[in-house]
C-alpha positions as CSV (number, residue, x, y, z in Angstrom):
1,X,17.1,-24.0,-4.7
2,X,16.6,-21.8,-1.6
3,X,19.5,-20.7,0.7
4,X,19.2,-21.0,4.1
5,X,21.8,-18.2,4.9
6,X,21.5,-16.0,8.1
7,X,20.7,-13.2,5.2
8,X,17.9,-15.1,3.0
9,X,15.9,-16.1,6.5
10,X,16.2,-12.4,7.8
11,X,14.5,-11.4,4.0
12,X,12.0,-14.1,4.9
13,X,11.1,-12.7,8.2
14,X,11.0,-9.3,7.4
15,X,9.0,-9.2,4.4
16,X,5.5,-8.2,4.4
17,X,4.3,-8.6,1.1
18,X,3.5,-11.7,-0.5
19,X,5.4,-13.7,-3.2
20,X,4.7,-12.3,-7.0
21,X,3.5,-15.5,-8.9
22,X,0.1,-15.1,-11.1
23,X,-1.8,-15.9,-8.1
24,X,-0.9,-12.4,-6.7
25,X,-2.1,-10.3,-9.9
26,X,-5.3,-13.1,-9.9
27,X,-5.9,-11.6,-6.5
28,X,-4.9,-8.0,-7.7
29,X,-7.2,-7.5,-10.0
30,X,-10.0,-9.3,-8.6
31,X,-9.1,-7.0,-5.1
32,X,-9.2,-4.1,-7.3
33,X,-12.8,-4.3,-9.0
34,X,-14.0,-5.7,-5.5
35,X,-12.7,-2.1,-4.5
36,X,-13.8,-0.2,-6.8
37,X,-17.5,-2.2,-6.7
38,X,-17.7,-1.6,-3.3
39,X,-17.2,2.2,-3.5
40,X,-20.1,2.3,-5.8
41,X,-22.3,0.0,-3.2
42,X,-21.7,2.6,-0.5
43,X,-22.9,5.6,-2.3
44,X,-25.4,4.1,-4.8
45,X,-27.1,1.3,-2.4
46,X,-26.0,2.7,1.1
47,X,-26.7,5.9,0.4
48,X,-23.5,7.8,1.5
49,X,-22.6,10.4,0.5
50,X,-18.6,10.3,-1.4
51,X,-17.6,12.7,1.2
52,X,-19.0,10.7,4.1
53,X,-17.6,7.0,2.5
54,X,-14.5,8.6,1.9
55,X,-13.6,9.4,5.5
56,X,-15.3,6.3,6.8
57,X,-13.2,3.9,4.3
58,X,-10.8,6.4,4.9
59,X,-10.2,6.1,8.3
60,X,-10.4,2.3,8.2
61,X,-7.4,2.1,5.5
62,X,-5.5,4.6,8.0
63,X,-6.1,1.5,10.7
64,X,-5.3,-1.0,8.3
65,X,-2.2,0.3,6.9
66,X,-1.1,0.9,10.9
67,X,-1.3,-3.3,11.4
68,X,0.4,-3.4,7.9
69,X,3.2,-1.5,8.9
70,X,3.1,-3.4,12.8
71,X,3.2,-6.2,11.2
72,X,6.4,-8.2,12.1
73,X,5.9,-10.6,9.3
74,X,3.3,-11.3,6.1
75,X,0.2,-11.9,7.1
76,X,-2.5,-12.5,4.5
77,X,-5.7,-10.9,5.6
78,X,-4.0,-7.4,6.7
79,X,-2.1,-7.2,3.5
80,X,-4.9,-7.5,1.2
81,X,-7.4,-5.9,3.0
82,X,-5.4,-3.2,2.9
83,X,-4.8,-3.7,-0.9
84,X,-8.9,-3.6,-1.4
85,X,-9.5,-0.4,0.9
86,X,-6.5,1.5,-1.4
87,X,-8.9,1.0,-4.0
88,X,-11.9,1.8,-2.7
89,X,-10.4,5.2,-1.4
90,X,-8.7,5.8,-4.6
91,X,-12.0,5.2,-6.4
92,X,-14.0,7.6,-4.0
93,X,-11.6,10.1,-4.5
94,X,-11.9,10.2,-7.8
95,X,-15.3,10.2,-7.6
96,X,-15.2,13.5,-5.6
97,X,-12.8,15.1,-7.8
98,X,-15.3,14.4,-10.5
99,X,-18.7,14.7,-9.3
100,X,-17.8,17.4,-6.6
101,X,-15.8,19.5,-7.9
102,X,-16.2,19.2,-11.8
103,X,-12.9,17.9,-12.3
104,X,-12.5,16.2,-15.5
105,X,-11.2,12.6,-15.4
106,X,-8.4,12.9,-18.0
107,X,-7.0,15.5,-15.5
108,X,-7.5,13.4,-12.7
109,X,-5.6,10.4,-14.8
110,X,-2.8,12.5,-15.7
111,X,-2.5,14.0,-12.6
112,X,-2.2,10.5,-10.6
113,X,-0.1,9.0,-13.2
114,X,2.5,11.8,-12.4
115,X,2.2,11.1,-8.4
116,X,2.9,7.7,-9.6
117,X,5.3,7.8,-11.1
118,X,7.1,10.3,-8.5
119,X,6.5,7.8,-6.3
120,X,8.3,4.9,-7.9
121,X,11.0,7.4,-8.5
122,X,11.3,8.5,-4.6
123,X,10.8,4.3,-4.1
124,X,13.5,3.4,-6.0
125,X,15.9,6.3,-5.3
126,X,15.5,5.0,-1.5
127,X,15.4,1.2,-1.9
128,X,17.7,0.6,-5.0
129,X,21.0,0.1,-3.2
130,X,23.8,-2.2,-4.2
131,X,24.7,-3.0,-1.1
132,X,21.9,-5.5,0.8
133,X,20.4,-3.4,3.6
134,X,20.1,-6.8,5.6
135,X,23.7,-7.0,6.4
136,X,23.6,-3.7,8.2
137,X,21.0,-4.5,10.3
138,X,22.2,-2.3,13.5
139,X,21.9,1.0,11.3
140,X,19.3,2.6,11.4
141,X,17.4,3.1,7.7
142,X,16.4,5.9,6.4
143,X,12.9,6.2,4.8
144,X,10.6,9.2,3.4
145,X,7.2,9.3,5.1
146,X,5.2,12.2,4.0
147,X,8.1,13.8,2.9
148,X,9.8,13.6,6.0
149,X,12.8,11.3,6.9
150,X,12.1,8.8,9.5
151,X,14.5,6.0,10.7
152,X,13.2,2.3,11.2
153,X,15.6,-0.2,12.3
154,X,14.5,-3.7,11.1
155,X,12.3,-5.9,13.5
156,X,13.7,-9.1,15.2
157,X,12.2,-12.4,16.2
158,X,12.9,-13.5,19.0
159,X,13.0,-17.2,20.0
């Protein structure tokens, strides 16, 4: 049954991620090896070189992730390219830590399952509220961007 409280269609139209159902982790994975296949086309058929893919996928996830976060609403094609390119850069930065600078990949693994799972920590330290952040709409909201706090306010439609 879905509600169709001022609160549930303000959660509609402000979230930007899709709904989790197996069709999202179908597309998951597949988005992942598509990433990490791709990284591998660019420096083993292309020819680049990992530093050169990795600013050039680089600096089209930066893009990417600027309509994501734009974004008013979901919207498909944004989302998951964005999704695929976090792979491929993850994947070619791997790839330099290994190949360029002789790191071995256990430490790389270790070392990014630790940012990880900061990350989820700092995500759910920020997000996990008991109140529902919807029905203060007029405040500004707090949020850690590079370690430094920046205040959204939630996005509108208008009509």
């Amino acid at each position: 049954m879905t509600s169709n409280t001022p609160t549930s269609e303000a959660r509609r139209l402000l979230n930007k991620v899709p709904e989790i159902t197996v069709f999202f982790w179908v597309i998951k994975v597949l988005a992942t090896t598509v990433g990490e296949t791709f990284a591998d086309y660019l420096t083993g058929t292309l020819g680049m070189t990992l530093t050169t893919a990795t600013l050039v996928v680089g600096a089209l996830l930066v893009i990417t992730l600027v309509a994501q976060f734009r974004a008013f609403r979901y919207v498909a094609p944004v989302y998951w390219l964005a999704v695929v390119l976090i792979s491929v850069v993850g994947t070619l930065i791997t790839d330099n830590l290994v190949d360029n600078f002789g790191v071995p990949l256990w430490v790389t693994t270790v070392v990014f399952a630790i940012a990880l799972a900061i990350t989820f920590a700092v995500w759910y330290r920020i997000e996990h509220n008991p109140l529902d952040p919807l029905d203060h709409q007029h405040e500004a909201r707090g949020v850690l961007l590079a370690g430094h706090p920046v205040h959204v306010r939630a996005r509108h439609r208008r009509g």
